[in-house]
Structures are given as C-alpha cells and as structure tokens.
GUVO-412652 format. One record per residue: x, y, z of N, C-alpha, C, O in turn; residue in one letter. Coordinates in pm, whole numbers, plus 50000, padded with zeros to 5 digits. Layout:
XYZXYZXYZXYZA;...
END
This chain:
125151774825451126601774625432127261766725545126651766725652X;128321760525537128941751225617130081761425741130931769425702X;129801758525870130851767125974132081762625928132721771525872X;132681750225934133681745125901134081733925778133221727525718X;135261733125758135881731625632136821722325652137831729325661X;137261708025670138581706625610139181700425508138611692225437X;140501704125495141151707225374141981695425376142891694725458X;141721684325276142381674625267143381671325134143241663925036X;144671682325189145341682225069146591690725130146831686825244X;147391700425090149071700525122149551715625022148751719424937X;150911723425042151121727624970149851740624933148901745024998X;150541744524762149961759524778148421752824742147611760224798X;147851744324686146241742824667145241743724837144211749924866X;146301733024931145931739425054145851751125074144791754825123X;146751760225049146771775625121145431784225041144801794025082X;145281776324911144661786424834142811778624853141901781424776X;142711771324942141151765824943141171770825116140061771725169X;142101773225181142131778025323141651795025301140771799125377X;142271805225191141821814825197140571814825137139701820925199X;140251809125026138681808125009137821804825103136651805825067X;138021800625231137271794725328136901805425407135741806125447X;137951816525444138741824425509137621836025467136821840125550X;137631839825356136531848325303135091845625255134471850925163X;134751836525337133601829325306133021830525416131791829625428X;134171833625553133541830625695133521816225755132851813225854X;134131809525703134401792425680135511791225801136611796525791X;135171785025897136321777526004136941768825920136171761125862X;138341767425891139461758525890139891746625963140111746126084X;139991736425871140831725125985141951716525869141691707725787X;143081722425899144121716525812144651699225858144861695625974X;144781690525734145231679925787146791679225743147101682825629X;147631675525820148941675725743149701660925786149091653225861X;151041657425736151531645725776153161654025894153391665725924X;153731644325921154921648425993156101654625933156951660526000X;156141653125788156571661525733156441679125704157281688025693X;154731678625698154651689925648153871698425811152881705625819X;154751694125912153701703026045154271714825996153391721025936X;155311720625994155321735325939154731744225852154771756525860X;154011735425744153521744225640152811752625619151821749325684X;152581762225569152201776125596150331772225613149601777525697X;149921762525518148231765225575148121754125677146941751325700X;148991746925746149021743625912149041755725987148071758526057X;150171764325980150301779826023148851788826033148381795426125X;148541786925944147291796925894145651790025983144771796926033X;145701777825979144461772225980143801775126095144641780426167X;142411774526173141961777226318142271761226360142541760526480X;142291748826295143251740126381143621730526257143281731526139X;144561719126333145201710726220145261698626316145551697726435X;144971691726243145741677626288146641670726245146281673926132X;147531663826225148231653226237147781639526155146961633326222X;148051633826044147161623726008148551612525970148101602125923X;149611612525978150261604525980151831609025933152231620725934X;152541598625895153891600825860154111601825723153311597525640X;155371608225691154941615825561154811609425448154561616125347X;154931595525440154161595425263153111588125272152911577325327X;152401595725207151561599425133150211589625153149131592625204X;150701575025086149921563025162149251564625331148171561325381X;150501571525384150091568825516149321578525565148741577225672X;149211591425477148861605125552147731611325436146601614225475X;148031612725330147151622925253146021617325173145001622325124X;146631603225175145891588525091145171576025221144761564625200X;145271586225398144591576325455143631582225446143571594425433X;142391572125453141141578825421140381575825581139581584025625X;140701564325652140291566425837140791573325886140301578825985X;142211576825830142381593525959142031605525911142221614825989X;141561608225806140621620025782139741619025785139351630425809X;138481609725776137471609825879137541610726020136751614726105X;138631606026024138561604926196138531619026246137951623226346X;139521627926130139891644626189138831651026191138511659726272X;138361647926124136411653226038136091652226179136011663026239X;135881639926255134921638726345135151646526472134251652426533X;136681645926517137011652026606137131664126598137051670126705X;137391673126463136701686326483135351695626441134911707126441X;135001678726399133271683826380133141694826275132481705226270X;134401686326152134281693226027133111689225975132861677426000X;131901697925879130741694625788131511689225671131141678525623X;132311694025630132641687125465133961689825463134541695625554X;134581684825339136051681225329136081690325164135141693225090X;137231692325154137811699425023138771691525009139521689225104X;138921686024890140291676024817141341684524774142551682524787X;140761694224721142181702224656142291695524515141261694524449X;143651690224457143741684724350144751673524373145641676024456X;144761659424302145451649524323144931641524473143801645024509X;145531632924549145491626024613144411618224608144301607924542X;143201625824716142051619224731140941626524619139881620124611X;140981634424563140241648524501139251633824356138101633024314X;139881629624343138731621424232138681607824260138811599624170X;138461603624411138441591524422136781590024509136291592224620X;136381584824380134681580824463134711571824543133551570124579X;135451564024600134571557224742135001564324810134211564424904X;136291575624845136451584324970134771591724984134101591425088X;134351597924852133191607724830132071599924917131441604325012X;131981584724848130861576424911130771576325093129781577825164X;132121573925129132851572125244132091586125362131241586025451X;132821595125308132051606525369130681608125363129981610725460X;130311606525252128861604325249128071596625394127361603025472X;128251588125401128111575425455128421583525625127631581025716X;129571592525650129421595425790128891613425808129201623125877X;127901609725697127421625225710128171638525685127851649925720X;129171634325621130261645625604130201648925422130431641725325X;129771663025432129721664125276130841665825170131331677125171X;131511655325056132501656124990131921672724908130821677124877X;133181677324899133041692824787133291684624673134411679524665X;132311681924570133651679224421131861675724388130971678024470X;131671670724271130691663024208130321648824272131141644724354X;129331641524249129171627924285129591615724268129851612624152X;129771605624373130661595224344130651591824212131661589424146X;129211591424160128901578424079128911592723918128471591723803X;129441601123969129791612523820131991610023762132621610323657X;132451606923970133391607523957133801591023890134751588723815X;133211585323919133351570123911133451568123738134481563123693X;132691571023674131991572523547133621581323445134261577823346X;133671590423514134951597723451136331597623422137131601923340X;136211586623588137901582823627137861570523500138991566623471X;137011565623442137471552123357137531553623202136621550823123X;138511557523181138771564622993137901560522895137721565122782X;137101546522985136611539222815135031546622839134291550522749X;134711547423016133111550823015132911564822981132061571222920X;133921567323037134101584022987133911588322872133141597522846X;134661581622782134611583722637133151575822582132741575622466X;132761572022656131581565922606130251576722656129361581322585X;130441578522774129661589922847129681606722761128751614622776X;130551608922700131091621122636130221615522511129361623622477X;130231605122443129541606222323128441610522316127981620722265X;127971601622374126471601522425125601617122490124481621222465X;126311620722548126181633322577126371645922432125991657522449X;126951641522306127201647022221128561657522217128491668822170X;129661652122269130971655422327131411650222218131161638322200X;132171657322118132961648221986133971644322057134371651222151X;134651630322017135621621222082136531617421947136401621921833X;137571607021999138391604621913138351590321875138241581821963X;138451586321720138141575221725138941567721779140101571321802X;138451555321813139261543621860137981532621900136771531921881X;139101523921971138171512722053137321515022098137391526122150X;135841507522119135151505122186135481503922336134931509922428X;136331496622340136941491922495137751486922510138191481322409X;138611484922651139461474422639139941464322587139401453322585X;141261467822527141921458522435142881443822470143371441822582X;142961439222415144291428822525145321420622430146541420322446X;144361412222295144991403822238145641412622133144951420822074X;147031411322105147281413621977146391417121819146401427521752X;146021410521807145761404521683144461413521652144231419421546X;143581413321783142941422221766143191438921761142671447021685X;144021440721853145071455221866145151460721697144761471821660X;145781449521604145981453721490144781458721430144741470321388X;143631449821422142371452321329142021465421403141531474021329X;142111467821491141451479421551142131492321514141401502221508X;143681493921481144341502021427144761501521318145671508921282X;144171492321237143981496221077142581501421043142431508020940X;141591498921121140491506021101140561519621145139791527221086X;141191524021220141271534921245142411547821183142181559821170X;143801539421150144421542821055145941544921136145931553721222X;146921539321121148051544921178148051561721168147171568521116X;149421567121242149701560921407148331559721506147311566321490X;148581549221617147801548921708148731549521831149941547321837X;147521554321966148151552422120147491544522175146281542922157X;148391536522270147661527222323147671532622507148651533922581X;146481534522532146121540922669145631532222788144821523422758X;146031533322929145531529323001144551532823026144401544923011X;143221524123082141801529223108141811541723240141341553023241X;142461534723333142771540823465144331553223485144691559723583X;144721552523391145621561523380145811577723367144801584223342X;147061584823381147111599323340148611603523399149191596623483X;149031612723357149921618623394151491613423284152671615723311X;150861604923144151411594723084152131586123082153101584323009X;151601578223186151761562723177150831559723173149761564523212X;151291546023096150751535223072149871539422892148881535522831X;151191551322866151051557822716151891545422612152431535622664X;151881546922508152561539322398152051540322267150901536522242X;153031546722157152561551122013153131538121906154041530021892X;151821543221844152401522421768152021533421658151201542621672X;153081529321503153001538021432152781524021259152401526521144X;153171512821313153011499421218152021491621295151391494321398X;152041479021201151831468621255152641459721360152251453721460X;154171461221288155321458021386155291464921516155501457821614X;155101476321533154981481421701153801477921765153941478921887X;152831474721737151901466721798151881458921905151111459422001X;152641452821888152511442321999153771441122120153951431522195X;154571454022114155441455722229154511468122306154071469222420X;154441475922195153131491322261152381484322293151851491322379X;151671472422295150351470922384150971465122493150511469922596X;151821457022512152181445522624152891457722746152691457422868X;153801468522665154741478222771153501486922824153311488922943X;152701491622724151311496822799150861490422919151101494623032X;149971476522880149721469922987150841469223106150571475123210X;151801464023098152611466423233152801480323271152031480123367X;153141489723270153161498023311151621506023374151831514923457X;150511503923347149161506023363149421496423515149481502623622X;149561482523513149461476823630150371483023757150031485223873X;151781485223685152331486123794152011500823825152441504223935X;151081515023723151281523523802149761526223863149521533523959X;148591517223768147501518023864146851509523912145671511823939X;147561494023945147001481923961146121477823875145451468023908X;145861484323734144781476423673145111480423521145051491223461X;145611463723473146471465023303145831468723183146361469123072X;144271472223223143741473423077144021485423054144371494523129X;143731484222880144261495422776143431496022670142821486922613X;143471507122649142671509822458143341513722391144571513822393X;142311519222286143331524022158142601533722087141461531522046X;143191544622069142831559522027143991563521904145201561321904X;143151570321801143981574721717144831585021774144411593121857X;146251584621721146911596721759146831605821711146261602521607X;147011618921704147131631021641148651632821608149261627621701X;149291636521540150291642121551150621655121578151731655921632X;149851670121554150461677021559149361686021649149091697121604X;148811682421755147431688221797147691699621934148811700721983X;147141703321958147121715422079146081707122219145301698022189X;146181710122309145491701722420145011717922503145621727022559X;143641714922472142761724022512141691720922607141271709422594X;141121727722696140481720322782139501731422839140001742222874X;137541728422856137001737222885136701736823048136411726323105X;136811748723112136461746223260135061745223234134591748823126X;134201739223348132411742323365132541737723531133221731223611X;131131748123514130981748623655129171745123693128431754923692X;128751735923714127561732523777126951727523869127591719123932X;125401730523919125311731024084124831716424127124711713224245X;124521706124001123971695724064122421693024020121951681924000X;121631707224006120301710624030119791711023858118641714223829X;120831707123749120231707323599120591719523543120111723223436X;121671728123626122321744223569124011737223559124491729123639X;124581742023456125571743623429126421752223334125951752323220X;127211757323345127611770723252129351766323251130051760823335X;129651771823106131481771223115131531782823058130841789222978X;133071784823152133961799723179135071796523074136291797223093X;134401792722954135581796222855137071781222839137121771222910X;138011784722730138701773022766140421778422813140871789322851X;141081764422789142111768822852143421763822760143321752622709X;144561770922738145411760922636146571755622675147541762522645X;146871742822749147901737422790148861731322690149741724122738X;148841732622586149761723322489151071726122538151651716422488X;152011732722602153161732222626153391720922783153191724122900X;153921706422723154051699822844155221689822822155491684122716X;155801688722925156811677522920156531665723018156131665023134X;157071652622879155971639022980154581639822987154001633223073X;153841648522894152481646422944151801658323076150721661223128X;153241662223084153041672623247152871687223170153511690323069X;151901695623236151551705923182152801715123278153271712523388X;153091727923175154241734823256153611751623255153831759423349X;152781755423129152161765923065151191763623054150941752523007X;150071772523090148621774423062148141787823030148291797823100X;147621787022928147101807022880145341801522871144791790422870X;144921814322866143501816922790143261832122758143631840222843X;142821835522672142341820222589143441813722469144511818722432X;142711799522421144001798722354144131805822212143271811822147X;145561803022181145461816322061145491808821941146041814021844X;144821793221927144761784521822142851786721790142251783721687X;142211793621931140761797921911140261808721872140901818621909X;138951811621783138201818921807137041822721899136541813021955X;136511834221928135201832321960133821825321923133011825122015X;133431819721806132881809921738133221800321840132701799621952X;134521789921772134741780921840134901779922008134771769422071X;135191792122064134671787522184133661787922237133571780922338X;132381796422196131501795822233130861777522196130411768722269X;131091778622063130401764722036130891749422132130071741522181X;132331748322140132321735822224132151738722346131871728222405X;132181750022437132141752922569130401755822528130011765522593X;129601751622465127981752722461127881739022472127041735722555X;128481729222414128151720522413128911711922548128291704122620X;129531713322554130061710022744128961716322815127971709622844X;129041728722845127591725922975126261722122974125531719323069X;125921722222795124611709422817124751701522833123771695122873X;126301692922812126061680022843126391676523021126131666423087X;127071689623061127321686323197125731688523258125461678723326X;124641697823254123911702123314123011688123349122551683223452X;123041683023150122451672223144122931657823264122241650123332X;124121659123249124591647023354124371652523525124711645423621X;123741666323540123691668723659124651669123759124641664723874X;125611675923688127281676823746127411688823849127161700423816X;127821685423975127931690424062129821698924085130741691024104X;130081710524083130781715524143131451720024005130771722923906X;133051720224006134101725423896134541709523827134711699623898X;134631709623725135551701323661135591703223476134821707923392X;136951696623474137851702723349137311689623186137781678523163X;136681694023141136791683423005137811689822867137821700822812X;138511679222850139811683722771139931673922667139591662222685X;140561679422526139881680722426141511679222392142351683622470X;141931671722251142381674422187142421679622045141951671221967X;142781689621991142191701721867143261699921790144391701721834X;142981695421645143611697921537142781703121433141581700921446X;143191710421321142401711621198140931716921163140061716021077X;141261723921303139661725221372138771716321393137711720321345X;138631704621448138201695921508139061697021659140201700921685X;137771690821754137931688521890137781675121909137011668221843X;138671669922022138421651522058138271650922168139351654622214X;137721649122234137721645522373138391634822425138241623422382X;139241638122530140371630822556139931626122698139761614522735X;139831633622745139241629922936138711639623023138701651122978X;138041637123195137291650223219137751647923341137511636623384X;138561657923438138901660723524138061664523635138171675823684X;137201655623682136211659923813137071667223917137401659824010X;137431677223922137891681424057138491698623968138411703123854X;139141704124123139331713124074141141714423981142061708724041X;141511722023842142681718123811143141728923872142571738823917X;144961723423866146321734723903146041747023818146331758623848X;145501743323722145761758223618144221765423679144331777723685X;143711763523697142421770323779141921786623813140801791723820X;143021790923827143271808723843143421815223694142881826023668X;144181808023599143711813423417142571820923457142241832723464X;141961806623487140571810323431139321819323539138191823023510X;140031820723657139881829123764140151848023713139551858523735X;141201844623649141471858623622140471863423498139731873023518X;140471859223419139711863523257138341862123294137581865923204X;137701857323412135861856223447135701866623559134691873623576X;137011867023646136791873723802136191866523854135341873023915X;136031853823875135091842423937136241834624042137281829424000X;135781835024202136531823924245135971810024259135131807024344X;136481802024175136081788824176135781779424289134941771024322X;136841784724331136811778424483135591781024566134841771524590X;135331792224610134381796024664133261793324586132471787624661X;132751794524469131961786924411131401773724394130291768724377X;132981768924409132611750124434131841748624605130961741324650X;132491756924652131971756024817129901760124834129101753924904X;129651770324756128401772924770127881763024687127861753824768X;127501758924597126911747524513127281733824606126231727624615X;128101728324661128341717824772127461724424879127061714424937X;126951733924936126421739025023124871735325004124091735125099X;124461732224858123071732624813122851744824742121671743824709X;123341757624691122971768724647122621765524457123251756224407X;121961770724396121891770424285122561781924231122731792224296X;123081779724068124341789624017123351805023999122391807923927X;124111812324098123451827124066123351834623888122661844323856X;124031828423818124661832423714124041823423572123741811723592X;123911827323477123481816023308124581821823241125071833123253X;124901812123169125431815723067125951831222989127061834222943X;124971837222995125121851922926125631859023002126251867822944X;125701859723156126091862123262127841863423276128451871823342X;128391852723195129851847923253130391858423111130251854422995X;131101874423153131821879423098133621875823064134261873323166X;134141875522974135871874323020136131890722913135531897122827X;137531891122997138231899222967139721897423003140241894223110X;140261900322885142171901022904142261886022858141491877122819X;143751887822886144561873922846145151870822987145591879323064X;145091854123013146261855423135146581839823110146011830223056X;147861842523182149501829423133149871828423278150131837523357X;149831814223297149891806323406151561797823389151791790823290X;152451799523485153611792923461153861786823585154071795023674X;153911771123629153861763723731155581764223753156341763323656X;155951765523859157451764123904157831754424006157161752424108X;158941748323976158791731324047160321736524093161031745824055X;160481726024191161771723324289162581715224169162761703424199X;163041718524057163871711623976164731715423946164891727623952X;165761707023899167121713923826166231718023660165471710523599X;166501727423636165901731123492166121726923383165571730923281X;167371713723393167821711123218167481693923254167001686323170X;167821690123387167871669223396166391673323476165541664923447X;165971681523549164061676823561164441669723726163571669823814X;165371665823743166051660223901165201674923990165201687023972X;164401663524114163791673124197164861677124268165881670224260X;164831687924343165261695124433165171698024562165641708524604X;164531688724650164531691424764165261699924884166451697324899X;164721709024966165901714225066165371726825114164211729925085X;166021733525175166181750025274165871757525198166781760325120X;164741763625177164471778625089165211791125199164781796825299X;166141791725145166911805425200166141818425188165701823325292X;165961824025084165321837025035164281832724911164491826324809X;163121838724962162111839024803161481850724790161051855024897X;161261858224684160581872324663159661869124549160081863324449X;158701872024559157511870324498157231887024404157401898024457X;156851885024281157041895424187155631901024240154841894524309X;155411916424189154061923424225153621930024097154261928423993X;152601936824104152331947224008150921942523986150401932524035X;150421950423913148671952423823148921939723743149821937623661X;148011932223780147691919523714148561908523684148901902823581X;148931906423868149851895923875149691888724008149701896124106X;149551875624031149281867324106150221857024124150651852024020X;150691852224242151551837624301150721836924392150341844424482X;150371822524339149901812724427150961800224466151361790824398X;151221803924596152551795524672152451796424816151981805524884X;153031784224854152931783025038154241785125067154601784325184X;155261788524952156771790524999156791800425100155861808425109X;157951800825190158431809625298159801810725359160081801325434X;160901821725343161631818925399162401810425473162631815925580X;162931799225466163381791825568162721779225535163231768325559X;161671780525484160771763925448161601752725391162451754425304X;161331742425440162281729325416160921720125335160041713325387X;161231723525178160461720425090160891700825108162031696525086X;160061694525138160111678025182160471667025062160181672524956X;160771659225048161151653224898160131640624887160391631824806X;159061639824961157951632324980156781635924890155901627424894X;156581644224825155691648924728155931655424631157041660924628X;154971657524510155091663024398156131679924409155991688624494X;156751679824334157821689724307157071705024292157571713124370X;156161709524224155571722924253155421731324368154931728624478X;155921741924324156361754824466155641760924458155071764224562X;155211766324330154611774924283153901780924142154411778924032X;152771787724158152431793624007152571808624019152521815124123X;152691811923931152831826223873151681827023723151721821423614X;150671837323790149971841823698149811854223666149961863623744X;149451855123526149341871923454148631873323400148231864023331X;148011886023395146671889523332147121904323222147281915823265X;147231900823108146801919123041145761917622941145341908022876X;145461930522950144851932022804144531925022669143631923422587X;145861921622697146361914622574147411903122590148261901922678X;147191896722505148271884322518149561891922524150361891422618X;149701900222395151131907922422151671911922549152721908922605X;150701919522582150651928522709150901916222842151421916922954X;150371907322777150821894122930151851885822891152421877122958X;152011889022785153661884422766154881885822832155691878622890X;154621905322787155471912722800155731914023000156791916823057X;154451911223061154261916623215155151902523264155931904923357X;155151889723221155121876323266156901872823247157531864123307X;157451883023139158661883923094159311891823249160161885723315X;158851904323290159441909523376159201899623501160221897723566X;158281894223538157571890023672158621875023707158651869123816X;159181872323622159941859923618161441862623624162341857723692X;161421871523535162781879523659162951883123729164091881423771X;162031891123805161791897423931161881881824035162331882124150X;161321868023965160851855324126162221853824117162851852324013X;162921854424296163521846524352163141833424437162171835124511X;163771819624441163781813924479165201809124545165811802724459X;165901809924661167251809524713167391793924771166491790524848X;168321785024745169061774024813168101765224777168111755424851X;167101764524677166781751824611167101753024450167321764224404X;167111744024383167071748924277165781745924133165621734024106X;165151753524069163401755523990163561755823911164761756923887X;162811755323812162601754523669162201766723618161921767823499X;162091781023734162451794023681163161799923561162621809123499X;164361795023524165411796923401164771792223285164761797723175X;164031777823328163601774523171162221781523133161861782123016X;161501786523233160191789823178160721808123145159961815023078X;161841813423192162811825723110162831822523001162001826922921X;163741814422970164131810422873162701806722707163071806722589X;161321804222749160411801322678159751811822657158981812522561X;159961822822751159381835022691160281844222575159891855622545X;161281839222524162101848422429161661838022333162011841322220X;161111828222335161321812822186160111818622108159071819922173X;160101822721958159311826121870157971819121879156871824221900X;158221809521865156711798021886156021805821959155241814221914X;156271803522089155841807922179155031820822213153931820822269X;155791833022166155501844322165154331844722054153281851022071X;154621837921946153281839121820152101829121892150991830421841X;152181820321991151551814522000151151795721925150241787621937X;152431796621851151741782721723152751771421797153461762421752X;152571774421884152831758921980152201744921982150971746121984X;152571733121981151551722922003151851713122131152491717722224X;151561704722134151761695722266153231691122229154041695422311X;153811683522123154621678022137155971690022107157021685922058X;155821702522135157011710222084157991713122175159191715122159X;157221713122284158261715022422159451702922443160531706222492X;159151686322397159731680922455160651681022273161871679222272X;160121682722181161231684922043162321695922137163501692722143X;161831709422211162651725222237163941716722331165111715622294X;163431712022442164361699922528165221694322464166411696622486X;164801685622371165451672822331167051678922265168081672522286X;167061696222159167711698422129168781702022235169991702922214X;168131703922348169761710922471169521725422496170311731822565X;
END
C-alpha cells in the first residue's frame, strides 16, 4: 500500500479522495492554486502545496508543477479525481516515467477511450453493442450525406475528442447536413483543438444509462450495477438514480455481464464508467469514462463499496477480493448535484457563502467542501455540491430526498436548489418515465 497520496484535483472530489486516503492510513498532499489556498481539503491535508495561479491552465492543468509537488513531498502516486488531468494519458505516461504511480487505468486503455471513433471501435470488438454510424471520421459533405442515408435520418454529428456537448449537431435532412457538419467541426476545434467528427444515428427518445466496473488490471473485472442519468441540461447531468427504473434485473445483469468481460478482457485497471444509450430495449454504446464519475456514491450506496478506496488498492497491485456473485445491492439511491447558479438563466454564481446547513438523517449523504464563510472562486466549474439518498425504495428515496432538499441551506450565493425542489413534485419524474431530452423540453416551457 502506498504511505502517501497526492490529490490532483479541487473542490468536494478533493475532499472526498482525501478522506478515502484518511481511512486507508494514506498520508495526504493537497495541490491547490492561489485561489483555492483556503479550501477545506488544503485545510484538511498533512501538507499542500501551491501549484500556481488560479486558472486552471496554470495550476490544475500544469502537469511540471505536480510532478514537481510529487517530488518534493515524496508523494508515491497521484489521484486525478474527475475532469482536469483524470483522463489524460501522457500525464499517466508522465508519472510513469518519474516513478510515480498514476491511480486510474493505463495510458494506452485511457488513450484508446478518450477517441469516440477507437472507442466505439474497441467496444465492438469487445462485443459492447454500439450505435450505428460511421466508421470514422467524417469531413466532406457529400460523403456526410451517404453515410446518413444509410443509416437513416435523424443523425448527430460528433466530435471524436469531445463531451460535455460540444462539438454536438442534429441533422434531421439532407439540407442540414452540411451546416451540422461544418458548425460541428468548428466548434470541436475551437473546444478541443482537433475538428474531426462522425456520425451516429440519433435516438430520439432514449434514456442515458451507464454501467460502473471496477477492475484490477490482473484479467478480474466485475460491475456494480448501472446508473440512470437521463435528466440533463446541455448534455450536463443534474440527476442520477440506481437503479434505473427504465431496467430490469435481466437486463442488468446481462449488459453489466457483458461490460466486465469485456473490461477484464481489455485488462482494465481501476473504476471507469461505460455508458450506453437505451431505447426499446436496446443498448448503444455511446462512450467510456476512464476515471472515476461525479455520480460515483449512487453507486457507493446500493453496493456499500468505496470506490475510491478500491481504486487505491488495485493501483497498489492488489487483486479484486470480490467476483461477481460477491457484489450484493440493495435500496434505491438519487443523486442531485447542486451548482453555484441562478436556477432559471443557469448564470454562475460566484461569492461569500454566508450560512450552509447540510440535511441529516438514515440514508443521507453530502458530499461538499462548502463552509461557512467560503469564497466559492469563479475560476472553475460551478458544483458545490451533491446530495445523496438511499431507501428502500425508490418511493421511500423520493420521499427522504423531497425533505433533505428542504432542509439544504445555502446563504449569499445563489444554486440550483429550487429547481431540483421543484423536479421532485413533476409527475415524470416521480413515475420515473423520464428521458434525456425532457429536462431541457421542462426548461424551455418557464
């Protein structure tokens, strides 16, 4: 097992890979920028350094001053957390290279995943049902068309290197063709330096489901079930339950069987998310998240498994104590992410957290670095916080997730608390027959 740990990442995923460390017996070494020297897992950590000024480029995205911190506190390995550096294989290689062990899977697993077309090519092959489309990168017109009449209107036209939706575009003729591919391509460049794009049938009315797995590297891999994000705006997930209530047990056993043979088979090291889009009972594979996701505790609660600490022993060299038959769930639990926003224009919120009270009770969890007085920075992603619930029953975590959201205060910023109120009274919702695109139809009306 590794003495020390650091944590190359910010916010509550920092706080929450600092206490996994914490109960592991794991020395701490927080990296933060000049913005965030206050933040609670700087506060918390046995030391921190300093890695630059606060955006992001300069501090969370330099990759010589976190080696450099590595060296000077004679950290063994690094934890990404999620976003920044967390799926970028040459940092992985990088560390590699100065003897410092990356936590996450292998460059050349992450490398393979981050690129939509190998991915989707890697997923076949592995026997991962996918969605039709291109072969690969698209560019000319003309061809754009033949490729989406073979496949059948509507189509999306996707960036290879993309997520978070850009470098998205729905061509529903022949006539939209050729502005959806060109606004694709630009937007792909300008948001990931690199313009290529494909082309995937669209779904119209589908649910976005996604299985966690967890494997050691060593030819073992097992998944803890799936997860149902279809409520998102922009592409941005806001709600996460499990299980979802568009599944059975059948169906999850069967595609979460067929995800960890194919992960075991690819010799996949640590946590990561393959996500699926489901209509009609069919699954598509859409993309695979090497690292660990935000929604992560769902699926923490319904296994009793900490992931975290799990990803840490398998990075350690340990093989999975556990098979398949092994990984019990129980209950339902609903994950609601809360951002520094105005709740109706989505405008971040930056500023002075005056007062925050965090809800309690039997089978209820916030995961947040908020604190009294904290001067939430306008240099990074808007999330404060999650709020998770666990009952019995979906009802039963309905009903707990209804009170627990009245109970969160957040004082002198202003969150998207009201609207995720507001989604627990909406029928859909409560029955469950939600899909991806319903949240931004619930919006659009006011």
């Amino acid at each position: 097992m590794f003495d020390k740990i650091l944590i190359a990442n910010r916010g509550e995923i920092a706080l929450r890979v600092l206490r996994a460390c914490k109960e592991l017996g794991i020395q701490t070494v927080a990296v933060h920028s000049t913005a965030d020297a206050d933040a609670m897992h700087v506060r918390l950590a046995d030391e921190s350094v300093c890695i630059g000024p606060p955006a992001a480029k300069d501090s969370y995205l330099n990759i010589p001053a976190i080696v450099s911190a590595c060296e000077i506190t004679g950290a063994e390995a690094v934890h990404p957390g999620y976003g920044f550096l967390s799926e970028n294989a040459r940092f992985a290689e990088i560390l590699t290279e100065h003897g410092i062990k990356f936590i996450g899977p292998s460059a050349e697993n992450i490398r393979t995943m981050g690129d939509k077309i190998e991915a989707k090519r890697t997923a076949k092959d592995l026997g991962i049902p996918v969605v039709p489309g291109s072969a690969g990168g698209v560019s000319d017109v003309g061809e754009a068309k033949k490729i989406a009449r073979d496949i059948g209107y509507p189509v999306i036209i996707k960036a290879t290197a993309g997520g978070g939706g850009r470098g998205m575009k729905v061509a529903r003729t022949d006539d939209d063709i050729e502005v959806a591919l060109h606004t694709a391509q630009s937007e792909a460049k300008a948001a990931f330096g690199n313009p290529e794009v494909y082309i995937e049938k669209y779904l119209e009315k589908p649910r976005h489901i996604e299985v966690q797995v967890l494997g050691d590297g060593q030819g073992n891999a097992v998944h803890l079930g799936e997860r149902d994000c279809s409520l998102q705006r922009r592409h941005q997930k806001i709600w996460e339950e499990a299980f979802s209530p568009a599944l059975n047990a059948q169906q999850r056993d069967e595609i979460g069987g067929r995800v960890a043979r194919a992960m075991a088979k690819l010799g996949y090291e640590g946590v990561g998310t393959v996500e699926f889009l489901y209509e009609n009972g069919e699954f598509y594979f859409i993309e695979m998240n090497t690292r660990l996701q935000v929604e992560h505790p769902v699926t923490e609660m319904i296994t009793r498994l900490d992931l975290v600490q799990e990803q840490i022993r398998v990075a350690a060299g340990a093989r999975l104590p556990f098979g398949q038959d092994d990984i019990k769930f129980a209950g339902h639990a609903i994950e609601c992410r809360i951002n520094a926003e105005n709740p109706t224009t989505f405008t971040p919120s930056p500023g002075r957290v005056e007062q925050v009270h965090f809800p309690g009770g039997l089978g209820v969890r916030v995961d947040s670095a908020l604190y009294s007085g904290y001067f939430i920075p306008p240099y990074y992603d808007s999330l404060i916080g999650k709020l998770i619930i666990l009952g019995k029953t979906r009802e039963e975590a309905m009903m707990r997730l209804r009170r627990c959201l009245n109970e969160f205060v957040v004082d002198g910023v202003e969150t998207t608390l009201p609207l995720l109120r507001r989604l627990t009274q909406e029928r859909d919702i409560i029955d469950g027959t939600y899909d991806i695109h319903w949240l931004e139809k619930y919006l659009a009306k006011g």
